[in-house]
Structure formats: C-alpha cells, structure tokens
N, CA and C atoms of all chains as a GROMACS GRO file, in nm:
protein
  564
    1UNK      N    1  16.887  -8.528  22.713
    1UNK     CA    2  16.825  -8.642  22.784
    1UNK      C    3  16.931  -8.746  22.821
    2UNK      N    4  17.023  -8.776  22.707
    2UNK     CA    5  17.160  -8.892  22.763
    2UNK      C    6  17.197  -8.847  22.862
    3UNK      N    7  17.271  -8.721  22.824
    3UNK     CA    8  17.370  -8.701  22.922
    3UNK      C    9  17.279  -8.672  23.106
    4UNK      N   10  17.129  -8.641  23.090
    4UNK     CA   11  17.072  -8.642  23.203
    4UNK      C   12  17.111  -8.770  23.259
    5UNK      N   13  17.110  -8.888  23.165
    5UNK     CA   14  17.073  -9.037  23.249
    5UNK      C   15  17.210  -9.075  23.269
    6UNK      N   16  17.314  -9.009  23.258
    6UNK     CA   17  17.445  -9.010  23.259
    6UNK      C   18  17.500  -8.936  23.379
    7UNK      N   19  17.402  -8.878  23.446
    7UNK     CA   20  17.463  -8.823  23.547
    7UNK      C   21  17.428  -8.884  23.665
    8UNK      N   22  17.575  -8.919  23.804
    8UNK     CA   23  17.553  -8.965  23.869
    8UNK      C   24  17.393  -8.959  23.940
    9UNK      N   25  17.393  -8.864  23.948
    9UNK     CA   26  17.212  -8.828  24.047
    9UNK      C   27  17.126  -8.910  24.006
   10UNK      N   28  17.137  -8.944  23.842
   10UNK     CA   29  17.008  -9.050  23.779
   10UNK      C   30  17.064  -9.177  23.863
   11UNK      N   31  17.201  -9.256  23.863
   11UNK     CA   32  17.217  -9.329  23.942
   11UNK      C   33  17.188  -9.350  24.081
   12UNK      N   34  17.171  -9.232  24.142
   12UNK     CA   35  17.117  -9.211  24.237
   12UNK      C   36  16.982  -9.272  24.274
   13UNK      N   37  16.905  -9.181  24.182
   13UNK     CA   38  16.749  -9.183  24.187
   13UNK      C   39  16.713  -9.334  24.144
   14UNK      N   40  16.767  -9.401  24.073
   14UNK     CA   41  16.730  -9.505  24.012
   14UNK      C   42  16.785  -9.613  24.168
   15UNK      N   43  16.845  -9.603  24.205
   15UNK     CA   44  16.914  -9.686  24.318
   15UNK      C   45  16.818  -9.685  24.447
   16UNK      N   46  16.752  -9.547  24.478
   16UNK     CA   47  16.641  -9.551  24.533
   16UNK      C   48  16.540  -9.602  24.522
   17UNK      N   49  16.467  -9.598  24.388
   17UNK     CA   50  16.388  -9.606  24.351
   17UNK      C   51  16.371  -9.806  24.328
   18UNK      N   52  16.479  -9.840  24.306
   18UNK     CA   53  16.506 -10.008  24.278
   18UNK      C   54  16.527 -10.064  24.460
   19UNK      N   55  16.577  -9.937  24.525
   19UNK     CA   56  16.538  -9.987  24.702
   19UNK      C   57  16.385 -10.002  24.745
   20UNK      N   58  16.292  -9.892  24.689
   20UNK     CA   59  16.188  -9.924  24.754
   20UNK      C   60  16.155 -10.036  24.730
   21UNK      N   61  16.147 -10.118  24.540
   21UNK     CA   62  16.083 -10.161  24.551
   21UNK      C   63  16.121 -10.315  24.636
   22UNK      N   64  16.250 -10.325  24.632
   22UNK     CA   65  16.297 -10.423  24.694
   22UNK      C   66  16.257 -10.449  24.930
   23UNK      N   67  16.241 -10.278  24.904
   23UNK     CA   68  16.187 -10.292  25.083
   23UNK      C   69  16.059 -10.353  25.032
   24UNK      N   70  15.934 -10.293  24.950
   24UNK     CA   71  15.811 -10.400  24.961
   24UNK      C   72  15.816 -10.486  24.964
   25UNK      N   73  15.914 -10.582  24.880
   25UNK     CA   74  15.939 -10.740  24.869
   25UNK      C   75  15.970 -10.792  25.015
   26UNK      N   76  16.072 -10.728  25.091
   26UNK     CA   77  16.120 -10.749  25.204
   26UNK      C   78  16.005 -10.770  25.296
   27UNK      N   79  15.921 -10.672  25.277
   27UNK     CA   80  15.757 -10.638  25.362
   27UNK      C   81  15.707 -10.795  25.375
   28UNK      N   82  15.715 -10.810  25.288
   28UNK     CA   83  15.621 -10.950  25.252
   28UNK      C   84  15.647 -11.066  25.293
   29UNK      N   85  15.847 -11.047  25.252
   29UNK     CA   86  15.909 -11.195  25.320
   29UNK      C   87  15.923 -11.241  25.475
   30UNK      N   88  15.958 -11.101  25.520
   30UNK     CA   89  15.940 -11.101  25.689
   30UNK      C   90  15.808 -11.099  25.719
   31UNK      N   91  15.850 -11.216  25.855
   31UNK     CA   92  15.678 -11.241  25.889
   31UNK      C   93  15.632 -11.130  25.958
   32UNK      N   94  15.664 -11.037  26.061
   32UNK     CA   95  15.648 -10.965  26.125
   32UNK      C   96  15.675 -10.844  26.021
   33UNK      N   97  15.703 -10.800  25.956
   33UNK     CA   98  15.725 -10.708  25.896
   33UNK      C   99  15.614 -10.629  25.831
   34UNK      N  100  15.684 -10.464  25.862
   34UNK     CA  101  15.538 -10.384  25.881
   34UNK      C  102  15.477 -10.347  25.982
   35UNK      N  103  15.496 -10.437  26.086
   35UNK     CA  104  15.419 -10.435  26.171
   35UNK      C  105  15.513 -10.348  26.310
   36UNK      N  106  18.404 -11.239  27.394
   36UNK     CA  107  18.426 -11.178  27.271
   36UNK      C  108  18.427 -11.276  27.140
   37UNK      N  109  18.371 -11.233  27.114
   37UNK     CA  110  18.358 -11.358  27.003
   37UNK      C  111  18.447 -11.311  26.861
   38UNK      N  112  18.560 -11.350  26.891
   38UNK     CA  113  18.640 -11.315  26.791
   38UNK      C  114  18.627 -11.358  26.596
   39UNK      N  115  18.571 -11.468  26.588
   39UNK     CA  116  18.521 -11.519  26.469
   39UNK      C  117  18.445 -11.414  26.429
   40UNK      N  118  18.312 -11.363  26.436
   40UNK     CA  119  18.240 -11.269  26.442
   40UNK      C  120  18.286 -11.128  26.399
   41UNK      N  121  18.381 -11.088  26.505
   41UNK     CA  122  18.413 -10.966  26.498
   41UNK      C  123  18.507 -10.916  26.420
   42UNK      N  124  18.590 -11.018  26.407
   42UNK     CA  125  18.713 -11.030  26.235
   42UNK      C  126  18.603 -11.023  26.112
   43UNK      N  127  18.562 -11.121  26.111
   43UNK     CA  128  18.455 -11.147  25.998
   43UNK      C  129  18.422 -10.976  25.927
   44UNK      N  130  18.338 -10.906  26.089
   44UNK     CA  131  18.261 -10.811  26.056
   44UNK      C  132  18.325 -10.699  26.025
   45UNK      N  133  18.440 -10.697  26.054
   45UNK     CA  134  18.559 -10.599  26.063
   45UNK      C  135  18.600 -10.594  25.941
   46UNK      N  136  18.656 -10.724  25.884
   46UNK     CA  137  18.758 -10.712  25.775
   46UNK      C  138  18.654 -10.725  25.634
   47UNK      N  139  18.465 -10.797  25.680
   47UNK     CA  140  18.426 -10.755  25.520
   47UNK      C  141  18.390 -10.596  25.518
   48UNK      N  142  18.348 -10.545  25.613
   48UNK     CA  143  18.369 -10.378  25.598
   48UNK      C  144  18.470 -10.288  25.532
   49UNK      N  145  18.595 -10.329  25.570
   49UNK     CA  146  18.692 -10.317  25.491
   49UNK      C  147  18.711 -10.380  25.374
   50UNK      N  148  18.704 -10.453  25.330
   50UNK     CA  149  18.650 -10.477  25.185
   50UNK      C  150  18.574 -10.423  25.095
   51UNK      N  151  18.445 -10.421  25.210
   51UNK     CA  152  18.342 -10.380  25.086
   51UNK      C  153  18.350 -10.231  25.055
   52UNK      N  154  18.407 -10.146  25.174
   52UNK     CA  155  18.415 -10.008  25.116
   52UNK      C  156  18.534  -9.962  25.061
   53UNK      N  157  18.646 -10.122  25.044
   53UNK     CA  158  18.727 -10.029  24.941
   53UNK      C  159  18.671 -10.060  24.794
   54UNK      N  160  18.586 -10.166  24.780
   54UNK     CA  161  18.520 -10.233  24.684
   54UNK      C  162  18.419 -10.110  24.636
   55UNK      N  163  18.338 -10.096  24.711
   55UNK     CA  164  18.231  -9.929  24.661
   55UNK      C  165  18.317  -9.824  24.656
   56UNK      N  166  18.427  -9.823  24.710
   56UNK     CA  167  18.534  -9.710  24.736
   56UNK      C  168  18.584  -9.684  24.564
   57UNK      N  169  18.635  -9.794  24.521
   57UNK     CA  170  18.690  -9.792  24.405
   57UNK      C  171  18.584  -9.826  24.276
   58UNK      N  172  18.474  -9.846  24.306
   58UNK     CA  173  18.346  -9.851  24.231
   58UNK      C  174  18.300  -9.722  24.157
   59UNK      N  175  18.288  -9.632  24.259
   59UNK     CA  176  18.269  -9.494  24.278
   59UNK      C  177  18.378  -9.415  24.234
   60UNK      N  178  18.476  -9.443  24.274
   60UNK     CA  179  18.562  -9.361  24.150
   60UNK      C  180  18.582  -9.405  24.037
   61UNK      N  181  18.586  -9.507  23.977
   61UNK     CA  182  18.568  -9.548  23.876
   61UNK      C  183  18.437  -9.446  23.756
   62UNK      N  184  18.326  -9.487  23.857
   62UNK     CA  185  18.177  -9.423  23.809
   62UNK      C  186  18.170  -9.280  23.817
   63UNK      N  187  18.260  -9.172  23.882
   63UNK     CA  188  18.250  -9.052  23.925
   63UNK      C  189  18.360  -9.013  23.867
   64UNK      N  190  18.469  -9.063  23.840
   64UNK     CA  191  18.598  -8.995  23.854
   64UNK      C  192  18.648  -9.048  23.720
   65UNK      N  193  18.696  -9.148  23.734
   65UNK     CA  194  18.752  -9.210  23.621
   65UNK      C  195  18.688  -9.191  23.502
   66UNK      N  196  18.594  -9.241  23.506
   66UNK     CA  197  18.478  -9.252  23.340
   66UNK      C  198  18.484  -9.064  23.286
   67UNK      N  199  18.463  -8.993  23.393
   67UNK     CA  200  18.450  -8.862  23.356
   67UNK      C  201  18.605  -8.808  23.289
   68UNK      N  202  18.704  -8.888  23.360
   68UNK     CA  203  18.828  -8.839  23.298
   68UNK      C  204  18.876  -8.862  23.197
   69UNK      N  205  18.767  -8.977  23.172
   69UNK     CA  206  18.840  -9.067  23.042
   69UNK      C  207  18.750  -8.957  22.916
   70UNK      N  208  18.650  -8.909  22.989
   70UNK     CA  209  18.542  -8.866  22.880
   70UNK      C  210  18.622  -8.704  22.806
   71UNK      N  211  18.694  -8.662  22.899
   71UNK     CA  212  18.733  -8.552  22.902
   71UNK      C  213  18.905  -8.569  22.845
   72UNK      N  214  18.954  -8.655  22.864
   72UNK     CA  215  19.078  -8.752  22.779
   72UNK      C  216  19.107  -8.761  22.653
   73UNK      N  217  18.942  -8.789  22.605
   73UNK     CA  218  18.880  -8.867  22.517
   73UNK      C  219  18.891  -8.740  22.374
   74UNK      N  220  18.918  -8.632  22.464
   74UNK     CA  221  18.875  -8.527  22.349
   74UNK      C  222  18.987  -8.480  22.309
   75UNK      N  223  19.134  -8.503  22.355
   75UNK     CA  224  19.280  -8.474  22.326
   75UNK      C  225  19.289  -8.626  22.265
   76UNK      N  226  19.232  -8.703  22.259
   76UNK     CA  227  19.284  -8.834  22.233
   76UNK      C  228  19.407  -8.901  22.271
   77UNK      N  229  19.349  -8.891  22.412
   77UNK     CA  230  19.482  -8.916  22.507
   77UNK      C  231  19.403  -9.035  22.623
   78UNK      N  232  19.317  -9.101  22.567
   78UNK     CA  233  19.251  -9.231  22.677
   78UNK      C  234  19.368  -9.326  22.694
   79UNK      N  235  19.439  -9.368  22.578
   79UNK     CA  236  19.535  -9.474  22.626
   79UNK      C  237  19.615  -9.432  22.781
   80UNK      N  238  19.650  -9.353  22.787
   80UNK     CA  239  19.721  -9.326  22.901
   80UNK      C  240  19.667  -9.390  23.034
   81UNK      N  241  19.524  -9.336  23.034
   81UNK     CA  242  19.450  -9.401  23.133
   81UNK      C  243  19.479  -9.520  23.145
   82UNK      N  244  19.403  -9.592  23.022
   82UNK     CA  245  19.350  -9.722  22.991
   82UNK      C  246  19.519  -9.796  23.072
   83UNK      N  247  19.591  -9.810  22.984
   83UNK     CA  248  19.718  -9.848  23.008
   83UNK      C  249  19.787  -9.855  23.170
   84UNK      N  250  19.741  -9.766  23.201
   84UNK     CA  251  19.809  -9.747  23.363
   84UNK      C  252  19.708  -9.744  23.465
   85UNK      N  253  19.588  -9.666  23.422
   85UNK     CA  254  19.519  -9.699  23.514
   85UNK      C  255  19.417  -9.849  23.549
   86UNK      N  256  19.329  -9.823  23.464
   86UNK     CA  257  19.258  -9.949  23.429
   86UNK      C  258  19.296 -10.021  23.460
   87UNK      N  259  19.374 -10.128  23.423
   87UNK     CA  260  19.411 -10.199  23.491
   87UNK      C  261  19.435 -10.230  23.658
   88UNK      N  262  19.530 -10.192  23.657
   88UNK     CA  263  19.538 -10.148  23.826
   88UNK      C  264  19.404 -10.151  23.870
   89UNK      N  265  19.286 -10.092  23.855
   89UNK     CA  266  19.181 -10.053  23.891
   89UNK      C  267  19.093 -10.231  23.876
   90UNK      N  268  19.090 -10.251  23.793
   90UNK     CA  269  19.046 -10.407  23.766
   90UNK      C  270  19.099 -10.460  23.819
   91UNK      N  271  19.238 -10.506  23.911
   91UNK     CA  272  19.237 -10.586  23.990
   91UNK      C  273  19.239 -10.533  24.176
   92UNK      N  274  19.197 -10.439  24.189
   92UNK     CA  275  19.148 -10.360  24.253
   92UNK      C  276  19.036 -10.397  24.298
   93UNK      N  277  18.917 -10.396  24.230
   93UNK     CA  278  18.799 -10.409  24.200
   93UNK      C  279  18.779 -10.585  24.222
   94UNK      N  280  18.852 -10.653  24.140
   94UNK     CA  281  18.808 -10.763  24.181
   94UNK      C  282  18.843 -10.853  24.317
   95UNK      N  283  18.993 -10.779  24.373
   95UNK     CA  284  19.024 -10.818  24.462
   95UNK      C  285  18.967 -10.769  24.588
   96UNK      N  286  18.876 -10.686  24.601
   96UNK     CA  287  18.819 -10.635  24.694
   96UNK      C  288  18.697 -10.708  24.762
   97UNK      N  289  18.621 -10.728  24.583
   97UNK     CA  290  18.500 -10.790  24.554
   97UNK      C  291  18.516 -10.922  24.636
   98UNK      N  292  18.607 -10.997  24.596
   98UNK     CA  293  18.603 -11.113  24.644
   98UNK      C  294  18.590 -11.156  24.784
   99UNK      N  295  18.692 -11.082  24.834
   99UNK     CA  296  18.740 -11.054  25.006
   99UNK      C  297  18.576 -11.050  25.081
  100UNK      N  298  18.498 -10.885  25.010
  100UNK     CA  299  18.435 -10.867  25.079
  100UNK      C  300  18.302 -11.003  25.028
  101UNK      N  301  18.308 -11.059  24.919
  101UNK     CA  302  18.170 -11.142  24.924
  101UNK      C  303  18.210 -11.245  24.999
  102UNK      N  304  18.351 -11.357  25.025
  102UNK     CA  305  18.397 -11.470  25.074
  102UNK      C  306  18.334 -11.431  25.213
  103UNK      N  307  18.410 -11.301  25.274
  103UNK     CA  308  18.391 -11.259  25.431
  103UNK      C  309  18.240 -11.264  25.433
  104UNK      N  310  18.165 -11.211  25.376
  104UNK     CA  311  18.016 -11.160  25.388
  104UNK      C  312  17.941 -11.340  25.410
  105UNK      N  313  17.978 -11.404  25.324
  105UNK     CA  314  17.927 -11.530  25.345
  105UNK      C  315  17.968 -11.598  25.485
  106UNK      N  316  18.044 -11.587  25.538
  106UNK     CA  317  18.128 -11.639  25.637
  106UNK      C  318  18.027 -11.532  25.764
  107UNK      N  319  18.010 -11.417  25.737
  107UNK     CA  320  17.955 -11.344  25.857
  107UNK      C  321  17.814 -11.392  25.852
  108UNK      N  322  17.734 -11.429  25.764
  108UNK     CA  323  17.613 -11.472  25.769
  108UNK      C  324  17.626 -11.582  25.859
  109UNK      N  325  17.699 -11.679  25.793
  109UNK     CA  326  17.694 -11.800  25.931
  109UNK      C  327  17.693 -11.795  26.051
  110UNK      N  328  17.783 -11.684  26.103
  110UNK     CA  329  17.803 -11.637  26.238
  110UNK      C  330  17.681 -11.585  26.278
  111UNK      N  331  17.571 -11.520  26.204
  111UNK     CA  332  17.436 -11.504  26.272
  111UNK      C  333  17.360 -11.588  26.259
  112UNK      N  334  17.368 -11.750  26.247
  112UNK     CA  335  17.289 -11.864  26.263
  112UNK      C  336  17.231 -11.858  26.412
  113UNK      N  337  17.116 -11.899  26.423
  113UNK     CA  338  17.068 -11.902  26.600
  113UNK      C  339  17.016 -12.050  26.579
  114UNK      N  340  16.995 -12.109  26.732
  114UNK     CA  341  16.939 -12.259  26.680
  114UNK      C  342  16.834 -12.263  26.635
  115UNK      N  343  16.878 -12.398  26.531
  115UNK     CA  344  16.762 -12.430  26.426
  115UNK      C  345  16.779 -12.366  26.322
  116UNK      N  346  16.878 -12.283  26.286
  116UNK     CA  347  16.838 -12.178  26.188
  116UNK      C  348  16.995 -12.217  26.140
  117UNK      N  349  17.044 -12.183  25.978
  117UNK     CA  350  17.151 -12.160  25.939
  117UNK      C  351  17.161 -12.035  25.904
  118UNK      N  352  17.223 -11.947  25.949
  118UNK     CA  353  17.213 -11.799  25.860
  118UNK      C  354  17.216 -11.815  25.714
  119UNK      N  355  17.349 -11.833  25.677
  119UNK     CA  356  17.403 -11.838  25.520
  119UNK      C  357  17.291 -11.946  25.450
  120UNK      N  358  17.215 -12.010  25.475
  120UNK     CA  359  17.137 -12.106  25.386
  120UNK      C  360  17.001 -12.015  25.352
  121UNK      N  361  16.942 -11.938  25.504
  121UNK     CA  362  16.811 -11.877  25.556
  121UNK      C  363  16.832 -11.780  25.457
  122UNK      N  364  16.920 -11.708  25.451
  122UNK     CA  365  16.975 -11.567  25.377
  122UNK      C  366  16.969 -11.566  25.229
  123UNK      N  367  16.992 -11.672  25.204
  123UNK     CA  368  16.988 -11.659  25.003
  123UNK      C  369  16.909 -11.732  24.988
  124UNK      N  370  16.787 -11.812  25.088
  124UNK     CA  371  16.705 -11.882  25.058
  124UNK      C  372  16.579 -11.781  25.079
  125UNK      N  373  16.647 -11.673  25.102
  125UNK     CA  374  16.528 -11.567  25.150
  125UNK      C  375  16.412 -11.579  25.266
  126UNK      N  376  16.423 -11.653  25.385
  126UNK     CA  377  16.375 -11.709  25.474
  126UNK      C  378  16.313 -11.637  25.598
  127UNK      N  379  16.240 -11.590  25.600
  127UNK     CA  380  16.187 -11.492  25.738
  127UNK      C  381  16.204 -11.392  25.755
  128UNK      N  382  16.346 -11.371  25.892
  128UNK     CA  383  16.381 -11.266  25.927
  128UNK      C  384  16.505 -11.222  25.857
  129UNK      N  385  16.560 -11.396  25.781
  129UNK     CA  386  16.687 -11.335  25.728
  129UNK      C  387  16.687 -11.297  25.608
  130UNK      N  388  16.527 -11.277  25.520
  130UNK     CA  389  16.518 -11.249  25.389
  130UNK      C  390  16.575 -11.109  25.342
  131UNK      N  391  16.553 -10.998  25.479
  131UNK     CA  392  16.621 -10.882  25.409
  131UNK      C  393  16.768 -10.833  25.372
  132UNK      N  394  16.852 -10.968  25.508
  132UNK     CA  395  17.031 -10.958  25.435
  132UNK      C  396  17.025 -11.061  25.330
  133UNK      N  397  16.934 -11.135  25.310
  133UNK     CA  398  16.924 -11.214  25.189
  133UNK      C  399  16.931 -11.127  25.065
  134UNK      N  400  16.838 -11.075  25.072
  134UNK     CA  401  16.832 -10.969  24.951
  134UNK      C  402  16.940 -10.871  24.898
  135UNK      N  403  17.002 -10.823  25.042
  135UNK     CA  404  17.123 -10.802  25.044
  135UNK      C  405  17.246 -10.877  24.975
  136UNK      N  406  17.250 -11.021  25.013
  136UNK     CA  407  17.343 -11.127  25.015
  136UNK      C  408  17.366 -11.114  24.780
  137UNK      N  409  17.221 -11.119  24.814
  137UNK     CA  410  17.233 -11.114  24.645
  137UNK      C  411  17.255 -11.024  24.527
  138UNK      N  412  17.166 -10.889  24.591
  138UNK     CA  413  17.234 -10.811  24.532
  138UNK      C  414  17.369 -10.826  24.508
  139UNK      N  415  17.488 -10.838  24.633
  139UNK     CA  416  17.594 -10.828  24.680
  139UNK      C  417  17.695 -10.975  24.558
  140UNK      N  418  17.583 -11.068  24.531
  140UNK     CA  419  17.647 -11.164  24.464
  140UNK      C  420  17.638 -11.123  24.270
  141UNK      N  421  17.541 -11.055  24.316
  141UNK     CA  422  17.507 -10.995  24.162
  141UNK      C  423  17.585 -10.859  24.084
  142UNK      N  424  17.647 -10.822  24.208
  142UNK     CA  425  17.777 -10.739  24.176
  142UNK      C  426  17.859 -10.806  24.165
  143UNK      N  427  17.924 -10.898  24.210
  143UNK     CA  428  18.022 -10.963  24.220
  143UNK      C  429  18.008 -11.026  24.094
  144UNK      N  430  17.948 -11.082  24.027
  144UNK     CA  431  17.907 -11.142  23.882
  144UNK      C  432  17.940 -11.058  23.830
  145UNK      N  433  17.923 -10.937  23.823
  145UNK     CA  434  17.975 -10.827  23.741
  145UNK      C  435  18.055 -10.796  23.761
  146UNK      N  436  18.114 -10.798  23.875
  146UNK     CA  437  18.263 -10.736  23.850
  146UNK      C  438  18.346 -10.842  23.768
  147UNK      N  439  18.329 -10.951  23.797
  147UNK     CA  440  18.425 -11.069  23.738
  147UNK      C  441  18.395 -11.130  23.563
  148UNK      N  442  18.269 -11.095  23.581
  148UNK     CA  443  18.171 -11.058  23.438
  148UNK      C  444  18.234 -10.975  23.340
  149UNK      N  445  18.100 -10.956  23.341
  149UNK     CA  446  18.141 -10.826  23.202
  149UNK      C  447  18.254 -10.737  23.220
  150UNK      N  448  18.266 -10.671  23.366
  150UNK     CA  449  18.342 -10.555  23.365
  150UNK      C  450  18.490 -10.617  23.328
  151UNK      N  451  18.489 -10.716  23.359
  151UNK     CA  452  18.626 -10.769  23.300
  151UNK      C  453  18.690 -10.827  23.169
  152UNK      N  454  18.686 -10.682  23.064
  152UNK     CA  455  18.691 -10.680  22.956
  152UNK      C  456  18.819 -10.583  22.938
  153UNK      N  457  18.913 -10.616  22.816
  153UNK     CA  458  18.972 -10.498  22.735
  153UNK      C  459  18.904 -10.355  22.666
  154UNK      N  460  18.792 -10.366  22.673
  154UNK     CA  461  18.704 -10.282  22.622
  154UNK      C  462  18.621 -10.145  22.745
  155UNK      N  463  18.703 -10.118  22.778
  155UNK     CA  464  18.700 -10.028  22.854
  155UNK      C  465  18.599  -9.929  22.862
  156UNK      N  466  18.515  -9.874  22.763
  156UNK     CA  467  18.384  -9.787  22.755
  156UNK      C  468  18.276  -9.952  22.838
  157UNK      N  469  18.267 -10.054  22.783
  157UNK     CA  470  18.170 -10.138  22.849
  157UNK      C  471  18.191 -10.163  22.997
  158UNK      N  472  18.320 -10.199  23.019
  158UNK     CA  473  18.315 -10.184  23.161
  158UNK      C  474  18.309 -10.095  23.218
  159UNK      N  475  18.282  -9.979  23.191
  159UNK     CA  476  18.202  -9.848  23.240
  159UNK      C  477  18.090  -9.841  23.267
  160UNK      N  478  18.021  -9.880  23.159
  160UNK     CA  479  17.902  -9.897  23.193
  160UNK      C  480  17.825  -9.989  23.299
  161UNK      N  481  17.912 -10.101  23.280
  161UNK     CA  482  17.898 -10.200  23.363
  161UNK      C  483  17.912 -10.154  23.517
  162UNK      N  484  17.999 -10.069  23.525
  162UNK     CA  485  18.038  -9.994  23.628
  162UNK      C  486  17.940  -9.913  23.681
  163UNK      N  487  17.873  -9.884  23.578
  163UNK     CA  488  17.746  -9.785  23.649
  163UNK      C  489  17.594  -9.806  23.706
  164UNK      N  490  17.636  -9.953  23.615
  164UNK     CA  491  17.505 -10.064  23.689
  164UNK      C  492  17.521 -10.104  23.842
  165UNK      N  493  17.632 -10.093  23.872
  165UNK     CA  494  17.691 -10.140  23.993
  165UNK      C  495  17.707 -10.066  24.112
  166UNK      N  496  17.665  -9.926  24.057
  166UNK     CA  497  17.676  -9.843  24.114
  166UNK      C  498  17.554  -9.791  24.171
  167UNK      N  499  17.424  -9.801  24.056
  167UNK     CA  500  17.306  -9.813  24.127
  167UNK      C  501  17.284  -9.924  24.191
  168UNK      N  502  17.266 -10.061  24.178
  168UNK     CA  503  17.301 -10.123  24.254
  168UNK      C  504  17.357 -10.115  24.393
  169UNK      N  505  17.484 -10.063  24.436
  169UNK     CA  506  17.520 -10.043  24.556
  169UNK      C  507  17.420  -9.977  24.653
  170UNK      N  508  17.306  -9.869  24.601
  170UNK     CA  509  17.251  -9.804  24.691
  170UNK      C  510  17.162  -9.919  24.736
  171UNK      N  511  17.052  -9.966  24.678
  171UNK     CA  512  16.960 -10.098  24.769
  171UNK      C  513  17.098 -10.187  24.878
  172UNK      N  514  17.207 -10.257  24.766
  172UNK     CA  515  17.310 -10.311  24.848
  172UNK      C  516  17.315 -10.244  25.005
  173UNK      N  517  17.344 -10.136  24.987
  173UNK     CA  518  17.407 -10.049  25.124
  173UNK      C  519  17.271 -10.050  25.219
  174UNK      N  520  17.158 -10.037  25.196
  174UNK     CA  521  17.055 -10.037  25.248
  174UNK      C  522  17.016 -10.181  25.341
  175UNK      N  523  17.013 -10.233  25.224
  175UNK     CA  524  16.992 -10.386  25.315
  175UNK      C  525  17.117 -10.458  25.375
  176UNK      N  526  17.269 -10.429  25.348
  176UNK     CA  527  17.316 -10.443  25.443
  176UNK      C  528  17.301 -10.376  25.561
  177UNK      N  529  17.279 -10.256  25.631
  177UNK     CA  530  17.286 -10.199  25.673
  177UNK      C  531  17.130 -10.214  25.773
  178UNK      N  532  17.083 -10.226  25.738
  178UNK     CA  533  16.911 -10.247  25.793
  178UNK      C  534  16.851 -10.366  25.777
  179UNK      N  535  16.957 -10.489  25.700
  179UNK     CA  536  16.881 -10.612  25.658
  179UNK      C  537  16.858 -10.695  25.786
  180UNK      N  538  16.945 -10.716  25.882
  180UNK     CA  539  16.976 -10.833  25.977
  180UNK      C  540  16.963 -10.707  26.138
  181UNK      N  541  17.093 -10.676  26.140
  181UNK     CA  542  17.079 -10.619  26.289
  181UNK      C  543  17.023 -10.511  26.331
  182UNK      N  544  16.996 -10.385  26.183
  182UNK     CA  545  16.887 -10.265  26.235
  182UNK      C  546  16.770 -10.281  26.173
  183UNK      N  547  16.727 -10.436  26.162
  183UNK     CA  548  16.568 -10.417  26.113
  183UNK      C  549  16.473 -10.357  26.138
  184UNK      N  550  16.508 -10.307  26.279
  184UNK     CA  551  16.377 -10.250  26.324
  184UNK      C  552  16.342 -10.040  26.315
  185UNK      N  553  16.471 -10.055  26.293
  185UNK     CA  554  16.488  -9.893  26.238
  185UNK      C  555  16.428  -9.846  26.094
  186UNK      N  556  16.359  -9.964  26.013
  186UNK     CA  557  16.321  -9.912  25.922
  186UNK      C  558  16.181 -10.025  25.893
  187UNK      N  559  16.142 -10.071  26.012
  187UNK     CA  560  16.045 -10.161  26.011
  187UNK      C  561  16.005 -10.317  25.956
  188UNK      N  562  16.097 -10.364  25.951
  188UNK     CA  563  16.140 -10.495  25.920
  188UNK      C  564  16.095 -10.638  25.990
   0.00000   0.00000   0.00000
C-alpha cells in the first residue's frame, strides 16, 4: 500500500483529482462560468 | 507589440518549466536514486553534490518564475480592473489564474519552506507535495485567464 502511494501515478491521480475539485470552485467564482 | 507583455510571458515560462523541470526530477529521478543509493549506503554522495546544487536550482527558478508571474498578471489588467489585485482576490473572470496565482504562491512557500532543509528525506517529501500540486498549477495556468473557454470557464 506505501509504496502504491509512493508512486508517481498516485501523484498523478491525486493532482487530478485536487484539479477537479478546484475547477468546481472556479465554476462558482466566474460569473459566466458553466455556461 | 507590446513588449512588456511578451518578455514577461516569455521569460516566466522559462522559469516555471525549469522550476517543474527540476521539481520532477527531483520527485522521479533523484528521490528514486537516493532510494536505491540508500541500500550501498552511498546517499552522501548525492546529498553532498547533488542536493544542493538542486536547492538552489529550485529556488532560483521559483522565484524568477513567481516575481515574473506577478508582473504578467498586471499586464492583463483591462479598465477598471487590476489584474494582480482581481487574481489573488479571486475576482470574476480572473478567479481561475487566481487560483492558479496561489497555488503557484503555495509552492513557492514550499520551496523556500520546508524543502529548504539539511534533512534531505523531508525535502523529498516536500517535493512530492509539490509535485501534485503542479498538476491543478499547470491547469489553471494554462486555462485560467486566456483559454477559459476551452474548458468552460
């Protein structure tokens, strides 16, 4: 299991995964956004 | 031609990807060599010659590209608007290089931070925070301000 979260790819996935949630935030702050 | 602008945009590019440039090997390359070093008990070598070098590498990059990055925000001020204020104030249209802007400042804390230790396994790690990190970074630079609309913004 370490060495899973030790491998670049988890950095990966986690970097994605910390993008989406940061595009929803984005969603919200732009007024037009989404749309 | 708006030369202010186009230096700006030019030379923090060059920054920032020798900055992720040397991030990434650090996180890919280095850490793995040290791990594999580690088992002849032969890390000093690294540590000693490389590391270093690599830490001021890292921070000198960092800097370049966050000073420039602040400086290019201004240059996309329109009237009424300040870029660099709109941007880390998270403001409208400029909230998504905002988000950017910070991530981007929140590496930079780290590089000058923690990673800047004698203790070389922590700034690894530190290194690897930075590394996830870079992917949102790269995103919202990249789609925050001028291709908003390529990803619906």
């Amino acid at each position: 299991m370490k060495q899973r979260l030790n491998s670049p790819w988890a950095a990966l996935v986690l970097g994605i995964g910390l993008t989406a949630a940061l595009y929803a935030l984005a969603l919200r702050l732009v007024p037009h956004g989404g749309g | 031609m708006d030369w202010p602008a186009a230096l700006l945009r030019w030379f923090h590019e060059l920054a920032a990807i020798m900055w992720l440039g040397l991030h990434y090997y650090t996180d890919l390359i280095y850490s793995r060599a040290r791990m594999a070093a580690a088992s002849t008990g032969s890390t000093a070598i690294l540590d000693n010659f490389v590391a270093t070098r690599l830490g001021h590498g890292l921070r000198f990059s960092a800097i370049v590209a966050w000073l420039l990055g602040c400086g290019l925000l201004s240059t996309i001020s329109i009237p009424g608007h300040n870029g660099f204020l709109d941007a880390f104030l998270l403001r409208g249209m400029y909230a998504p290089i905002g988000i950017g802007a910070w991530i981007g400042t929140l590496m930079l804390v780290i590089t000058f931070g923690p990673m800047r230790t004698t203790n070389v396994a922590s700034a690894l790690m530190w290194a690897r925070v930075n590394t996830i990190l870079s992917v949102p970074l790269l995103f919202f630079m990249a789609f925050g301000y001028s291709h908003q609309g390529i990803v619906g913004l």
